[in-house]
N, C-alpha and C positions, 0 to 999 in steps of 0.2 A: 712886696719889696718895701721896706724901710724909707723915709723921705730923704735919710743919711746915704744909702747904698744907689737910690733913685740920680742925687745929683752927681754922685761919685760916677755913677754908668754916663750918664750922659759930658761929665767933664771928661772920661776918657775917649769918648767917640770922639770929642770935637776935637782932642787934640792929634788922634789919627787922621780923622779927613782933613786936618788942617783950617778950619775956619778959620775968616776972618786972614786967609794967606793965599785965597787960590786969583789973586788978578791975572799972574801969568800962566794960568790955563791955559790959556786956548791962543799966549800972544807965540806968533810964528818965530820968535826970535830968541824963544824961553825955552830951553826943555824943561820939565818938572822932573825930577829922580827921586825915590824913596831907595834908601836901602838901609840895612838894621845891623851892618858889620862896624865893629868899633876903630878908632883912627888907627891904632897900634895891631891889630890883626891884619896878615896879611894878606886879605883882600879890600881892607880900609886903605892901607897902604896902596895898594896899585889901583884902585880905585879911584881914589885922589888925583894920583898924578892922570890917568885915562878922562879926566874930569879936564885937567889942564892941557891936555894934548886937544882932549874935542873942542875947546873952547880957541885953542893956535890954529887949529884945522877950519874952524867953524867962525871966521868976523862977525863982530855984533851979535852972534848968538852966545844966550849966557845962561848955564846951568842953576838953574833952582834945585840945590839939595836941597833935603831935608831927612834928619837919622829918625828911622824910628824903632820901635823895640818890637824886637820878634812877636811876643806877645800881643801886642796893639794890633798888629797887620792881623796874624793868626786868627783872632778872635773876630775884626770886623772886615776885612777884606770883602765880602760879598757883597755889604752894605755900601760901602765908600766906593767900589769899583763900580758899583751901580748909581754914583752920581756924579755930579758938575765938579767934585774935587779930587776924583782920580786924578794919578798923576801920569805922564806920558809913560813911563818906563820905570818899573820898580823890580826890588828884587822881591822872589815868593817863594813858600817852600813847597819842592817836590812830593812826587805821590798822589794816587788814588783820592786822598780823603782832603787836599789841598789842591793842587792846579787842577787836577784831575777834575774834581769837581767846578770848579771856577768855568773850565773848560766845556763842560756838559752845560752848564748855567746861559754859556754864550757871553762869558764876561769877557775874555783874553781874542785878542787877534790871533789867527792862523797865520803864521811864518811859513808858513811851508817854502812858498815860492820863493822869500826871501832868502831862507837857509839854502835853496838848493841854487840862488843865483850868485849868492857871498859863498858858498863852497865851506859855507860852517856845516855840514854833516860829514862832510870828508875828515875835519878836523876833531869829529867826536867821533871816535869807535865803538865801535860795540859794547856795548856795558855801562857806558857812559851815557849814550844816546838813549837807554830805555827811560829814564826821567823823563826823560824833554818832548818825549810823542805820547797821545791819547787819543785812544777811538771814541766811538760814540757815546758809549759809558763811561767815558770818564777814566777808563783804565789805563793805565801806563803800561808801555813795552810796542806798540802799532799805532797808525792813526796819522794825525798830522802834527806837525810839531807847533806847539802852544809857550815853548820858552824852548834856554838856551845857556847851559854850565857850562861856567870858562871855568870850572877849578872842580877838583873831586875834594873826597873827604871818608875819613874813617873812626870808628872808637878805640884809643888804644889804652897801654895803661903807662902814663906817667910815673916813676918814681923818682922819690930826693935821692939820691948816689949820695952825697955827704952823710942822712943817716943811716941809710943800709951799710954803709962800711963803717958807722960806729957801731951795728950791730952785727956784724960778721958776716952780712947777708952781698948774697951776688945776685946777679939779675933775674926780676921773675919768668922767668921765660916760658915753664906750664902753671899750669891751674895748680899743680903741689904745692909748687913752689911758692907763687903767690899766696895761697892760704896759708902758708907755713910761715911765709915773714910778716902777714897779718897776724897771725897767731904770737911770733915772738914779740912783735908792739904792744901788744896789747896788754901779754905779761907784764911789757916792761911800762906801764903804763901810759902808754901812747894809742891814742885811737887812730889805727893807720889809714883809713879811710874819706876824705874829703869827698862830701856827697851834697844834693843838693835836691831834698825834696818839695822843694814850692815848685818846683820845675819840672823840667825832663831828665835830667840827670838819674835818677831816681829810678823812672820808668825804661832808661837806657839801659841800666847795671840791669835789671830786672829781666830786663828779655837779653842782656848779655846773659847773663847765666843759661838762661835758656839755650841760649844759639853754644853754649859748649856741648850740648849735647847735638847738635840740630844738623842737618844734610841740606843740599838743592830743594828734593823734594818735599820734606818739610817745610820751607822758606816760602815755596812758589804755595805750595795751599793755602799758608795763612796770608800771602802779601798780593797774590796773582789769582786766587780762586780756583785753582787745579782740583781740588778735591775736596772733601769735608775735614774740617779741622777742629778738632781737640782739645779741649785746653785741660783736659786732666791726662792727657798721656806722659809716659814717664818723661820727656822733655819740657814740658812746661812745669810738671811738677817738681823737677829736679830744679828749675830756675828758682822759684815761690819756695823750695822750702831750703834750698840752699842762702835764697837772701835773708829770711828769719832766722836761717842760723848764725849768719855774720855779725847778725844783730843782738843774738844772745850771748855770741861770745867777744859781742862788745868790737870787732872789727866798725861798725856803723854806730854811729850816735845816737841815740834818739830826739835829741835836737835837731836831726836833720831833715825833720817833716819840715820843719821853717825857712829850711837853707832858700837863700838863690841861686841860678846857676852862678851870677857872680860873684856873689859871698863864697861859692866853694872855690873856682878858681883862683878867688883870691886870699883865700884860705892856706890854700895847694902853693902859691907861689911867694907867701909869706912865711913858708915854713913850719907851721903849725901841726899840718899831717904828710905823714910819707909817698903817702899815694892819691893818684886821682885817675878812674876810667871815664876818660871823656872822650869827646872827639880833636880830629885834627886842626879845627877851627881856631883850640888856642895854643898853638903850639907856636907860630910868632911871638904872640903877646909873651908865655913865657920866657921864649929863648932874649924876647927884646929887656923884661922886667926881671926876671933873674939873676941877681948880682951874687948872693950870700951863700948859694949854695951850688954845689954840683950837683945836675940831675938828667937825666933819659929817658925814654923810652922804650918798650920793646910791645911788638903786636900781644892781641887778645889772641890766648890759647884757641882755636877752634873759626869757626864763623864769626862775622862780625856785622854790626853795623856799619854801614858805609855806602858812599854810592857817587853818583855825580855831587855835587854844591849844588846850593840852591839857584835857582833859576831867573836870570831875566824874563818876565814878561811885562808884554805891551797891553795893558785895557784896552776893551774894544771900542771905549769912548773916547781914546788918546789923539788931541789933534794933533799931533807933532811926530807922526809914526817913522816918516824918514830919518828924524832926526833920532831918533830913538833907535834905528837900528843904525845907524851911523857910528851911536854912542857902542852898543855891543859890537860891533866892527872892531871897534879901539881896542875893547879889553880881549878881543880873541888874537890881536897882533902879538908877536913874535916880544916884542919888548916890553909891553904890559904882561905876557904870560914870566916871562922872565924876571920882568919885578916881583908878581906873584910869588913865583917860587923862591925866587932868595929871600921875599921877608920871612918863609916860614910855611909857605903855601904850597897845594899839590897842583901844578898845572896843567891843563888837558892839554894845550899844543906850544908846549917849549919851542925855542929855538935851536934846541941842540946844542948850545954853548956847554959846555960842563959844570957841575956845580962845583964851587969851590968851598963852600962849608960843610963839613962833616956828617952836622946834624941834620942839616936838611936836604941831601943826599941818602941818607937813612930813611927821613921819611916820605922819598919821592920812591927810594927802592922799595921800601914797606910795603908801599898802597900798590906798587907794580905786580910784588909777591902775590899779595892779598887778590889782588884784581883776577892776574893771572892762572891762581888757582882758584877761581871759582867761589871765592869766599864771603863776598860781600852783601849781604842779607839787607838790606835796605835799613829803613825805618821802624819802631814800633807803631808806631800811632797814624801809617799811612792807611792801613786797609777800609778805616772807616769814618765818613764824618763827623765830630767831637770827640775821637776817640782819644787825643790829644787831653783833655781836659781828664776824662772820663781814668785815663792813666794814673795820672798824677794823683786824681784823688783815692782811687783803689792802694797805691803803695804808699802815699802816707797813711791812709787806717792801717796799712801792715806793719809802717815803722812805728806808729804812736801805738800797736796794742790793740786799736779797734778791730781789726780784721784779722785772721787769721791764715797762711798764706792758701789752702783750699777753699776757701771764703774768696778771697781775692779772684783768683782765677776763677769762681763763678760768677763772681760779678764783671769781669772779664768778657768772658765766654757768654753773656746774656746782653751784654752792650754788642759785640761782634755780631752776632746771631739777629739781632734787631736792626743794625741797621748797615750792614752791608748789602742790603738788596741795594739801594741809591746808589751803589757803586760797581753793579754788573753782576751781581751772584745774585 
């Protein structure tokens, strides 16, 4: 490593475990909170205010936030959880190759007893709850519960309605359709595509394509270890070479090996490209920054990505663990799920009140649809640890050219095969 790249790593650790910030560790009157959602999404939004309700509920005690980037956590979580500046209560992300593993590690407190004394499992149903429990493997679906999603989440596909109807176009509601008014953009020299390969986004669309071909049991082999999996059967193949073809026929950029996921969203919400398949997470942020145009939503043709939100968990070095499930008490009440949901968000336990906006009525009924049938396929990048990283770079060499997309899926399928044992198979 470079002496350049050397201090670069080391300034990003410090600015995750927070050096030089942690005094109110360990004071009883502090909680510490990490979470990595932006002010204007809405679970920044309800967040915030659950921040000021614990703090009216709770005298003299005073929340130490601090935001950090998905990224930062992803990457060194094991390391910082393992020392003097974890924080009481952070948010992490679900899955096998993330809590899962933390959880085998013996990094995250066991809630169990708490969930079953707060009556938070009665509030997460079936399907929702698989995230939040893991055995002794590390596997998600049984075990005991290591966190706790107040909000679900899905990938849908965004579209601008202002330029679909200057193109004649109605909503994409199958896979025809969608390729079809990618196809007419493109003629018309518009690259309809907002994408974002430094990230996940990239690795999302990827194994989206996939999941239009995909069933349960395809889903549970590669994400639950039900049987041996594939990655040259005709459903992954059809993902890999259905995204090189988006790519040839110019639907995807080749600049967007470099995207961020927020250069794309904000891309998508400036107007620039017609479409973005992302998840539900920005769909606040849209419906809040959106002035200039008219736009919507309708679900992913087939399976999708989706599952609970990412998770409250408690480090197992956390001195403040009361206070800490006090804070998730908050955000699972009745009024914080309800702010939840009206900024934009999908709530696990509404209060029943009705929604009164349109849009986000659509996307509470959506993820109901979705849920209800059976549809939501988890994660890409949960099955294995650094599969996450390992993604990302496999589909940018497919965008820049370097790879090839049966190339890909072999290098793929050789990171999977290597190291899914650490995760129960």
């Amino acid at each position: 490593m470079s002496k350049r790249l050397l201090v670069a790593a080391v300034a990003a650790l410090m600015a995750v475990a927070g050096c030089g910030g942690s005094e109110g560790a360990s004071d009883p009157n502090t909680l510490k909170l990490w979470h990595y959602e932006g002010p204007d999404s809405a679970m920044g939004v309800a967040w915030a205010e659950a921040i000021k309700q614990f703090e009216a509920t709770h005298p003299g005690v005073k929340v130490q936030f601090e935001e950090k980037g998905f990224e930062q956590i992803q990457k060194t979580a094991s390391m910082v959880l393992n020392s003097k500046d974890a924080p009481d209560i952070l948010e992490y992300n679900k899955g096998n190759a993330t809590a899962g593993l933390l959880s085998k590690q013996g990094l995250l407190t066991d809630m169990s007893e708490e969930v079953a004394k707060r009556g938070w499992d009665r509030k997460l149903g079936p399907g929702i709850d698989t995230t939040a429990k893991y055995d002794e493997r590390g596997v998600m679906g049984s075990g005991k519960w290591y966190g706790i999603p107040n909000y679900a989440e899905y990938v849908m596909v965004y579209y601008n309605k202002t330029m679909f109807d200057q193109q004649g176009l109605t909503a994409p509601k199958t896979f025809d359709e969608l390729t079809a008014a990618m196809d007419k953009f493109a003629k018309a020299g518009v690259t309809p595509l907002a994408l974002g390969g430094a990230e996940y986004p990239a690795a999302q669309l990827f194994y989206q394509l996939a999941l239009t071909k995909a069933d349960r049991a395809w889903v549970d082999k590669f994400q639950r270890y039900t049987g041996d999996v594939n990655f040259h059967d005709n459903t992954w193949v059809f993902g890999a070479e259905t995204f090189a073809k988006w790519l040839r026929e110019g639907y995807i950029s080749k600049d967007s090996a470099g995207v961020k996921a927020e250069d794309m969203g904000l891309a998508f919400m400036q107007g620039k490209h017609p479409i973005m398949i992302s998840g539900s997470w920005w769909y606040g942020r849209v419906q809040a920054q959106v002035k200039d145009f008219e736009w919507a939503s309708v679900p992913w043709p087939g399976m999708t990505s989706g599952s609970s939100g990412n998770l409250w968990v408690v480090p197992k070095g956390s001195k403040n663990k009361q206070l800490a499930y006090d804070f998730i008490e908050i955000t699972m009440s009745p009024a914080i799920q309800d702010k939840l949901r009206d900024a934009g968000g999908i709530a696990v336990a509404p209060s029943g009140t009705p929604v009164t906006d349109p849009k986000t009525k659509q996307l509470n009924d959506d993820f109901k649809a979705i849920s209800d049938a059976d549809k939501l396929a988890f994660y890409p990048d949960w099955p294995a640890p650094g599969f996450y990283d390992a993604q990302v770079s496999s589909v940018q060499k497919l965008i820049t050219g370097q790879r090839g997309p049966h190339e890909v899926l072999t290098e793929l399928a050789d990171y999977y095969k290597e190291n899914t044992a650490s995760v129960g198979k």
